[in-house]
C-alpha positions as CSV (number, residue, x, y, z in Angstrom):
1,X,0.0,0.0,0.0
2,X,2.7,2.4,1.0
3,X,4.4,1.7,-2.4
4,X,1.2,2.5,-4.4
5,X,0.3,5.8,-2.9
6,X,4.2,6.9,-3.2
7,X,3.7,6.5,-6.8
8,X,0.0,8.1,-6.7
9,X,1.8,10.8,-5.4
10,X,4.0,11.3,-7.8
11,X,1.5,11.0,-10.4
12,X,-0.6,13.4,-9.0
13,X,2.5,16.0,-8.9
14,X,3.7,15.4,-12.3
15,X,6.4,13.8,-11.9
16,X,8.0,10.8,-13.5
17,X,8.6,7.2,-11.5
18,X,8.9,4.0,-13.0
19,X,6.1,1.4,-12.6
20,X,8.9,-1.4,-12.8
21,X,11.2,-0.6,-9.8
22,X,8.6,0.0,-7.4
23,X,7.7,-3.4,-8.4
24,X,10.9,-5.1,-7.9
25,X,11.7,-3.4,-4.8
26,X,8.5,-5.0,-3.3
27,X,9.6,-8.4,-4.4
28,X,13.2,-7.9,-2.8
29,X,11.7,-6.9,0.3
30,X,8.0,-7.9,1.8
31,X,6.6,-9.6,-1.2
32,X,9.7,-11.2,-1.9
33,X,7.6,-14.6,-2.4
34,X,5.0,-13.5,-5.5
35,X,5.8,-12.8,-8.6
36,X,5.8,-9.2,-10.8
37,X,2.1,-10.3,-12.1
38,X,1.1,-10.7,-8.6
39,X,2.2,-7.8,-7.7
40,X,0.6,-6.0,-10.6
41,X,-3.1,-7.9,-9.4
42,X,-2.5,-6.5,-5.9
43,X,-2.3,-2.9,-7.4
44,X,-4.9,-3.7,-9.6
45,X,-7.0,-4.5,-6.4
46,X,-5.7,-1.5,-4.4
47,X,-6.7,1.0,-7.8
48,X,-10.4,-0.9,-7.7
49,X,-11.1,-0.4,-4.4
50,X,-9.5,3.5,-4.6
51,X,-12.2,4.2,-7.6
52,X,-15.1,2.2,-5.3
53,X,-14.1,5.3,-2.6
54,X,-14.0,7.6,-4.7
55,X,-10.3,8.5,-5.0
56,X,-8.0,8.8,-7.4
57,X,-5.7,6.0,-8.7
58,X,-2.9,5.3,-10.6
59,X,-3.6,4.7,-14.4
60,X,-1.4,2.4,-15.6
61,X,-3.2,-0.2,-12.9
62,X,-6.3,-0.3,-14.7
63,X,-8.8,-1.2,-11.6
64,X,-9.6,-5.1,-11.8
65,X,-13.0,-6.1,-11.9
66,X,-13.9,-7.7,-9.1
67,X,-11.9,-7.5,-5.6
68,X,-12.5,-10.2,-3.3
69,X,-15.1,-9.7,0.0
70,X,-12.0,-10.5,2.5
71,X,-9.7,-8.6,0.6
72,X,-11.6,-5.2,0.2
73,X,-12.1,-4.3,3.6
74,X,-8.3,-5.1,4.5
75,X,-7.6,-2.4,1.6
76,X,-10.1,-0.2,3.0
77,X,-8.0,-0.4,6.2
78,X,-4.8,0.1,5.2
79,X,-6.1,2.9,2.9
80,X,-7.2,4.7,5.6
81,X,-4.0,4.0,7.4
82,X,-1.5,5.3,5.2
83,X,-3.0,8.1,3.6
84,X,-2.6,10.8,6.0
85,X,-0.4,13.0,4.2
86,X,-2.1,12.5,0.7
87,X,-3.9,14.8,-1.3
88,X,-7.3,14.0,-0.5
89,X,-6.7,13.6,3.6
90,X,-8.6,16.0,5.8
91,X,-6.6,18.2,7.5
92,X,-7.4,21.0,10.2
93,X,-4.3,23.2,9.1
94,X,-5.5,25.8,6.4
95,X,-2.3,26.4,4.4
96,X,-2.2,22.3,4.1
97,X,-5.9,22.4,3.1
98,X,-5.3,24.8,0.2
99,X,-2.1,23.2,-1.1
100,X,-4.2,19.7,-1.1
101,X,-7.2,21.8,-2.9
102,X,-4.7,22.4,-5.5
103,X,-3.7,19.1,-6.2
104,X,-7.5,18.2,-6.4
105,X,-8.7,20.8,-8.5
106,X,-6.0,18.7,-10.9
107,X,-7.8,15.6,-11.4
108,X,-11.2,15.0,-12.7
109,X,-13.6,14.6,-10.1
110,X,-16.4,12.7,-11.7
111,X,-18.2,11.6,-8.2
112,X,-19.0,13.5,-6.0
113,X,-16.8,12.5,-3.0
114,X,-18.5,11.0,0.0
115,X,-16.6,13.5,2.7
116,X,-16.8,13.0,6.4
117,X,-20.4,13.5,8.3
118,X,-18.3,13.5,11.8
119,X,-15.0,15.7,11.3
120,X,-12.9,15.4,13.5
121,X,-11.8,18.3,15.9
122,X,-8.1,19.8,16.5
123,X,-7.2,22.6,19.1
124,X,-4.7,24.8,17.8
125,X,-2.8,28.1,19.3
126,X,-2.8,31.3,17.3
127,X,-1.1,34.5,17.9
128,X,-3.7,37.5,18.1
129,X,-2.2,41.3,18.0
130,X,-4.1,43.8,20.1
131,X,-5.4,46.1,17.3
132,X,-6.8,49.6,17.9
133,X,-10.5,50.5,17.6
134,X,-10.0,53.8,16.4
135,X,-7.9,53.1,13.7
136,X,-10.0,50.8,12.5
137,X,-13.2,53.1,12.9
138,X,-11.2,55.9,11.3
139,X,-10.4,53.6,8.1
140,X,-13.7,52.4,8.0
141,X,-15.3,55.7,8.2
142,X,-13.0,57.4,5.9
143,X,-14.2,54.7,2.9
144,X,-17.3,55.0,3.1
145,X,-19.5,52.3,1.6
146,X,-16.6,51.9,-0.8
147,X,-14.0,49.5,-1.3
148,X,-10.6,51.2,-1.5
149,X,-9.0,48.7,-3.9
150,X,-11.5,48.6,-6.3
151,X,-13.8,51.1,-5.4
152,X,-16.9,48.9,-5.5
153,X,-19.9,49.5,-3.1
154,X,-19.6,47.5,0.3
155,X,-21.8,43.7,-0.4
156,X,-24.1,44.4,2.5
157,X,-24.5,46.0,5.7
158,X,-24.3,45.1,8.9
159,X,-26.4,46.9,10.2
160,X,-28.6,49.9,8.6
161,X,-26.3,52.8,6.9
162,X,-22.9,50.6,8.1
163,X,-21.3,49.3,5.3
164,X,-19.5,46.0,5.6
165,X,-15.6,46.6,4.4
166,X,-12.7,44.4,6.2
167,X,-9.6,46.6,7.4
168,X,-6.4,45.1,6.0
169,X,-2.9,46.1,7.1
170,X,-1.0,46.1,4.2
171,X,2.2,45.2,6.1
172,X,1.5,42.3,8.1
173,X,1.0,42.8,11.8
174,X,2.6,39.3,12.0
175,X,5.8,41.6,9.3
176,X,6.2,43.9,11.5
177,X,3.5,46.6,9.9
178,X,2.1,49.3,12.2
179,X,-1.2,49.2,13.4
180,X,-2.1,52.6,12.1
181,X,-4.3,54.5,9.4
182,X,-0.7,54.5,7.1
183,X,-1.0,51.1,7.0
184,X,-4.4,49.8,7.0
185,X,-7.0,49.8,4.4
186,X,-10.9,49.1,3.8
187,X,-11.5,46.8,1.2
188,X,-14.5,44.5,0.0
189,X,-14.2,40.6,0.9
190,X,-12.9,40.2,-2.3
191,X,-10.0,42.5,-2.5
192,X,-9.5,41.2,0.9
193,X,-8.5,38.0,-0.4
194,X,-6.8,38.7,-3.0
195,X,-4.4,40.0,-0.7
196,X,-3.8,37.2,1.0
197,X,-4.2,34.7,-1.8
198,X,-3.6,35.8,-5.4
199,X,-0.7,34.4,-7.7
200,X,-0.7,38.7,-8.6
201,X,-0.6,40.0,-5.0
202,X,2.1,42.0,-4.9
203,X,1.1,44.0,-8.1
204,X,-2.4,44.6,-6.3
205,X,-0.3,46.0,-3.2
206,X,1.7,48.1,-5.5
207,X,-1.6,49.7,-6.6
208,X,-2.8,50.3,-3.2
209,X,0.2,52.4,-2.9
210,X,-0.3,54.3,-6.1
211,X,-4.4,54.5,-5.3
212,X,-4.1,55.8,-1.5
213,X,-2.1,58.7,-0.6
214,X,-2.2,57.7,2.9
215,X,-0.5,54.4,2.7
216,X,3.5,55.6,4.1
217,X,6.0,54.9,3.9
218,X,5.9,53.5,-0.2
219,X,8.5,50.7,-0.2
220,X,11.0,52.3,-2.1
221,X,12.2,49.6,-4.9
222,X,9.4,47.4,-6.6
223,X,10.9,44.5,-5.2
224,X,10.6,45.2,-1.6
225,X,6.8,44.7,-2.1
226,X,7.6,41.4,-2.0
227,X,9.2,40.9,1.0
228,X,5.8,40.9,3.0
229,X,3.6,38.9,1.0
């Protein structure tokens, strides 16, 4: 099993492995007694019962038709077991989640996939800065209804005639950015987010700069914009 999801993750990342040695390495080791076609069967089996769950599995072992009733639970099992750090494993840590996501998003997806009606819980420590309400009230207020990177209107309000806008330091608290009006800005969830999260982040920054006069000090080299995204 651990042999066949090594090379499902290499497929899944692209990259090149070699059917062949995996095989022989598992009958130099613990299937030293079968033969290459028996290996082949078992991962066979293992890619049948990976389709039956809904995963993905390797292509060039063509699921076999029928899987026998003591063997497919054992799969199941060891499944389970060894596929913690694969794509497709829940996870509770969000940069982990969106880098599996990615992978995901690669392959088909057919099926729906069956998910998990009792996730599990984690408890995890995270580092909060104290943040003042002023400065975020003046930001807020100074905006308006409008989003200060693309100058759309606020998607709702939270209450009558107050806008809903996120204030976003554009140097990280966490960087070392200043918990002032020079470095915070209102923006719509959207902009928020793209922040944070898009591929062209640091050109979106840049044009914060160039948009609000207030935003000081400007990074003075194009490059530094980089340094705290």
């Amino acid at each position: 099993m651990v042999a066949y999801l090594e090379m499902l993750r290499q497929e899944l990342n692209g990259a090149m492995y070699v059917k062949a040695h995996f095989n022989k390495a598992l009958r130099e080791n613990e299937l030293s007694s079968r033969s290459s076609g028996s290996v082949e069967m078992r991962m066979q089996n293992i890619s049948a019962v990976m389709m039956k769950l809904r995963l993905p599995f390797i292509p060039g072992y063509l699921p076999k038709g029928q899987v026998g009733s003591r063997v497919k639970p054992v799969l199941i099992a060891a499944i389970e077991r060894h596929s913690g750090n694969m794509p497709w494993a829940a996870t509770s840590d969000p940069r982990t989640l969106d880098e599996r996501v990615a992978v995901m998003l690669s392959q088909p997806l057919v099926d729906a996939p069956p998910g998990n009606s009792t996730p599990k819980q984690s408890i995890s420590q995270v580092t909060v800065f104290e943040r003042s309400p002023a400065v975020k009230a003046w930001v807020l207020k100074h905006a308006g209804p409008y989003c200060e990177g693309c100058h759309s209107v606020a998607p709702f309000e939270v209450q009558p005639g107050v806008p809903y806008l996120e204030v976003h330091h554009v140097v990280p608290l966490a960087a070392g950015g200043e918990d002032t009006v020079e470095n915070s800005v209102a923006l719509c969830p959207n902009c928020h987010r793209r922040c944070h999260y898009s591929h062209a982040r640091s050109e979106f920054i840049r044009e914060l700069y160039y948009k609000i006069p207030r935003l000081l000090p400007r990074p003075a080299e194009d490059d530094q914009f980089n340094a705290f995204i």
